[in-house]
C-alpha positions in Angstrom: -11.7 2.1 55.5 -9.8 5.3 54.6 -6.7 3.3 53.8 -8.6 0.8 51.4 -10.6 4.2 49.7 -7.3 5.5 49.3 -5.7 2.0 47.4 -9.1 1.8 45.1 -8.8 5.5 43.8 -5.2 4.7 43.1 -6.2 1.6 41.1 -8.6 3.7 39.1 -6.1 6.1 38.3 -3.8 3.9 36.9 -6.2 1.4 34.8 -7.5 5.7 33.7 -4.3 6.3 32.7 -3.6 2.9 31.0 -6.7 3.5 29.1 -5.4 6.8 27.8 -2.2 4.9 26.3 -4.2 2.5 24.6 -4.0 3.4 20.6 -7.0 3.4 18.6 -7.2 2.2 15.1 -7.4 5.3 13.0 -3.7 6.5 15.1 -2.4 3.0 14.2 -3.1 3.3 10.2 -2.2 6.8 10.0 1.3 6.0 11.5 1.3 3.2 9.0 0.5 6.4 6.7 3.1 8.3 7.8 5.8 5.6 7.9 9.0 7.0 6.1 10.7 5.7 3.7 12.9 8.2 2.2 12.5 11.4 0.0 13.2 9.3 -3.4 13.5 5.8 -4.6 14.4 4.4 -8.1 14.2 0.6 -7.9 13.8 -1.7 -10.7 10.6 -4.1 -10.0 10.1 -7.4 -11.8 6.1 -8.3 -11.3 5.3 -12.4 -11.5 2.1 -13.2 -12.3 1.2 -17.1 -11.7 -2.7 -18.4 -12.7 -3.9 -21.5 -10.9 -2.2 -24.0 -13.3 1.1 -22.4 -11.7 2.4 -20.9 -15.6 4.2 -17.5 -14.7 4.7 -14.3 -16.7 7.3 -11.9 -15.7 7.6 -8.5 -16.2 10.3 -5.7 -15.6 9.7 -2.1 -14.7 11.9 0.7 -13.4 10.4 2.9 -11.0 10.7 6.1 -9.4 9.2 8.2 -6.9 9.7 11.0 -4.8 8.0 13.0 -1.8 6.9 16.4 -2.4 4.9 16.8 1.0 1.5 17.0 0.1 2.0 15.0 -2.6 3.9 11.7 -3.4 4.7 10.9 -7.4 5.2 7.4 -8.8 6.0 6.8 -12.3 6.4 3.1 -13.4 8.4 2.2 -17.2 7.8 -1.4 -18.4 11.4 -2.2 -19.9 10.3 -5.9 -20.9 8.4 -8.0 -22.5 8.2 -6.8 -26.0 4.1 -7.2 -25.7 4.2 -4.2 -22.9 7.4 -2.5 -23.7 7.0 1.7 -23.3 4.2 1.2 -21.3 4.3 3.8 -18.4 2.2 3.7 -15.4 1.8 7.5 -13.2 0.5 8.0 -9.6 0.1 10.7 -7.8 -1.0 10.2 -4.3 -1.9 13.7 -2.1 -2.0 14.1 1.7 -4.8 16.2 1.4 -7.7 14.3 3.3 -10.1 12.8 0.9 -8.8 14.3 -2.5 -8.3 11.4 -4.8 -4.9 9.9 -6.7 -4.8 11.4 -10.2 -3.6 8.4 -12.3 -2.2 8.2 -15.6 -1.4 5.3 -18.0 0.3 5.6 -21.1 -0.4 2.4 -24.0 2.5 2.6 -27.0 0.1 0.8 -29.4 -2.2 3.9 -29.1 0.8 6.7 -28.8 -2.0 8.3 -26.2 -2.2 9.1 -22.7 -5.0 8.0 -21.0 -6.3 9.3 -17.5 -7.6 6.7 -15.3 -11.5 7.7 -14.0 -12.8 7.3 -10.4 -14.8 4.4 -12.7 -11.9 2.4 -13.4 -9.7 2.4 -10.1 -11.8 -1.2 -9.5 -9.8 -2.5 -13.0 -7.0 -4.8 -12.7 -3.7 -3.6 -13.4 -1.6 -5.1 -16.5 -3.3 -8.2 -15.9 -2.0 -8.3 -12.3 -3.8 -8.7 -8.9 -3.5 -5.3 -7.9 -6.5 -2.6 -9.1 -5.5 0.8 -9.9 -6.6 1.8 -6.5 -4.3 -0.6 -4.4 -1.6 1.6 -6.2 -2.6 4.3 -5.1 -1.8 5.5 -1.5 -5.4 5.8 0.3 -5.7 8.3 3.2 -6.9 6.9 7.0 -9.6 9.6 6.8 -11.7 7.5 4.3 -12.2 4.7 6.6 -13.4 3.8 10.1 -10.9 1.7 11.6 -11.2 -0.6 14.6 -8.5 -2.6 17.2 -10.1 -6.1 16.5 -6.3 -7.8 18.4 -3.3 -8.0 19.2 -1.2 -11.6 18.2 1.5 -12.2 16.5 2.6 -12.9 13.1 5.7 -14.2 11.8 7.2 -13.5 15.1 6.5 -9.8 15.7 3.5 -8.8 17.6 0.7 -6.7 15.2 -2.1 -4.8 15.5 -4.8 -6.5 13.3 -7.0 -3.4 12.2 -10.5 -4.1 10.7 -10.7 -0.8 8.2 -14.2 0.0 6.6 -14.8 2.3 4.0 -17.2 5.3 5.1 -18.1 5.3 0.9 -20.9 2.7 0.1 -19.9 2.5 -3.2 -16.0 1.5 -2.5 -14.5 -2.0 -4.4 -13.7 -3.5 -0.9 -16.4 -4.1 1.8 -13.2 -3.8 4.3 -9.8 -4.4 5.1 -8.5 -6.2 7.7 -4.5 -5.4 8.6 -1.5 -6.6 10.1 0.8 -4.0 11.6 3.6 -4.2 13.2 3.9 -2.6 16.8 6.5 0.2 16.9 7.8 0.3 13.3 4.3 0.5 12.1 5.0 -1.9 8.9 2.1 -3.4 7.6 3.1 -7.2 7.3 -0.4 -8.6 5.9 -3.3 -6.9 4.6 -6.7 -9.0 3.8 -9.6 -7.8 1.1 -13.1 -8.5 1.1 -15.5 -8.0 -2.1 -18.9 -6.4 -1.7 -20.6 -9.4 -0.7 -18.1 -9.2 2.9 -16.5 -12.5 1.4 -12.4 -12.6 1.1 -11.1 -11.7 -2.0 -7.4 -11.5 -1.9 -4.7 -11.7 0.4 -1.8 -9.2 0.6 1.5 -10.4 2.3 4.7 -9.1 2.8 7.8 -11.9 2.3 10.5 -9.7 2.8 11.8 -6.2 4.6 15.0 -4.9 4.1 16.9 -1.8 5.8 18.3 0.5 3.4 19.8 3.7 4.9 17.9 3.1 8.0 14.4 3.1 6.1 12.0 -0.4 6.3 12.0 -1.1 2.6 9.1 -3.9 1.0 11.3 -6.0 -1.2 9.3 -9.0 -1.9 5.4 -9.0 -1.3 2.8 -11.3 -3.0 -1.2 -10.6 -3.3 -3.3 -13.6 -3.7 -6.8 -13.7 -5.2 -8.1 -16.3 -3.1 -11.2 -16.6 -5.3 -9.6 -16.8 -8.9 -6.3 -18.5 -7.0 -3.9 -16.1 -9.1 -1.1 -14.5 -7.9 1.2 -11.6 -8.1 5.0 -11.4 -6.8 6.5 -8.1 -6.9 10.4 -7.7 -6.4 12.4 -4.9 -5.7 15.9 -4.7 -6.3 18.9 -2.3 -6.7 17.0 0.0 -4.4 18.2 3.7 -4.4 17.3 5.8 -2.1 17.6 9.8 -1.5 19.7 9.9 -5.1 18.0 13.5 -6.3 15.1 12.5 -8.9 14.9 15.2 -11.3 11.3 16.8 -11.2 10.6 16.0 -14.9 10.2 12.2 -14.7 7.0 12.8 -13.2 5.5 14.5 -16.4 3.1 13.2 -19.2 5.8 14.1 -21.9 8.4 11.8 -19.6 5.5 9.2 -20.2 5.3 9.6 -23.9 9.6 9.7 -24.3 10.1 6.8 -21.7 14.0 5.2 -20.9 
């Protein structure tokens, strides 16, 4: 009887200790958070859009960003079509725990600057299928986030993490996403409108390794309700290359390339 007493504590103390290796959702997205991907990037970004009759536009950007720490700039310089050309995009995403993106977008045909309000983050950007708050970088703190499974997808095993917002008013009712186990990649990321119905589908088509970071390439978002969709591409990715402070400025909007 001893002898058995002495196997059953041992049992417990190994499915305790399995227990306390188990991650929980909110550690999984904040690594996802936290993923690095260098101190700097300049990439140049052609965005597709396609409607449901499959007609495509394409657009071409050069971007920028850099890493301060607690806070992460983006700036964005359409370069082509004629109809959009000057147009500049800036995000500035903070680590602070709920302190909001300050956003910035800068329209030629006005010669103005205009700051985007907490209002307008729900608008589509440039026509595309990403709002001015999927541009932004949103901080795990805002939601309550849940293991739903593990499986696999495209061949690597993910956690699929069901995120809801703790804000009643937010655009998305929740989030569901596809990480990847160990390199903490998000591979697929699903949106549901108010009503809990899906809205659009975010999926990464390519990954590439550029001075030992994970780099997004190629990813698409699909509005499953509208079927519209929007490719964005990365190429001639530089990373680390010493972005001078001042492309992150209102007057670098106004000047552009």
């Amino acid at each position: 009887m001893k002898r058995i007493t002495i196997i059953l504590l041992l049992m417990l103390n190994v499915i305790i200790a399995l227990t306390a290796m188990e991650i929980n959702g909110r550690e999984i997205m904040q690594k996802v958070y936290e993923r690095p991907t260098g101190n700097d990037q300049t990439a140049e970004l052609t965005m597709i859009l396609i409607n449901s009759r499959g007609n495509e536009r394409e657009r071409l950007i050069q971007q920028y960003q850099k890493d301060y720490g607690d806070v992460e700039k983006k700036i964005m310089f359409f370069i082509a079509p004629a109809d959009v050309h000057n147009t500049a995009f800036m995000n500035w995403s903070y680590t602070e725990a709920g302190k909001d993106d300050d956003q910035w977008i800068y329209l030629p045909a006005l010669k103005r600057i205009k700051r985007i309000s907490s209002d307008s983050k729900s608008d589509y950007f440039m026509g595309s299928d990403f709002t001015y708050d999927d541009l932004g970088d949103r901080h795990p703190v805002q939601d309550e986030h849940t293991v739903l499974r593990e499986e696999e997808f495209e061949g690597e095993m993910c956690y699929v993490v069901e995120s809801i917002p703790k804000e009643n008013d937010y655009i998305y009712s929740k989030t569901i996403s596809w990480v990847v186990q160990d390199s903490w990649l998000g591979k697929k990321k699903e949106f549901y409108d108010e009503d809990g119905d899906l809205l659009k589908i975010l999926t990464v088509k390519q990954v590439e390794k550029i001075k030992d970071f994970d780099i997004i390439t190629n990813s698409e978002m699909h509005n499953v309700q509208s079927d519209h969709k929007t490719i964005m591409m990365l190429k001639d990715v530089k990373l680390d290359s010493g972005i001078d402070d001042s492309n992150f400025t209102e007057r670098m909007m106004k000047r552009g390339l």
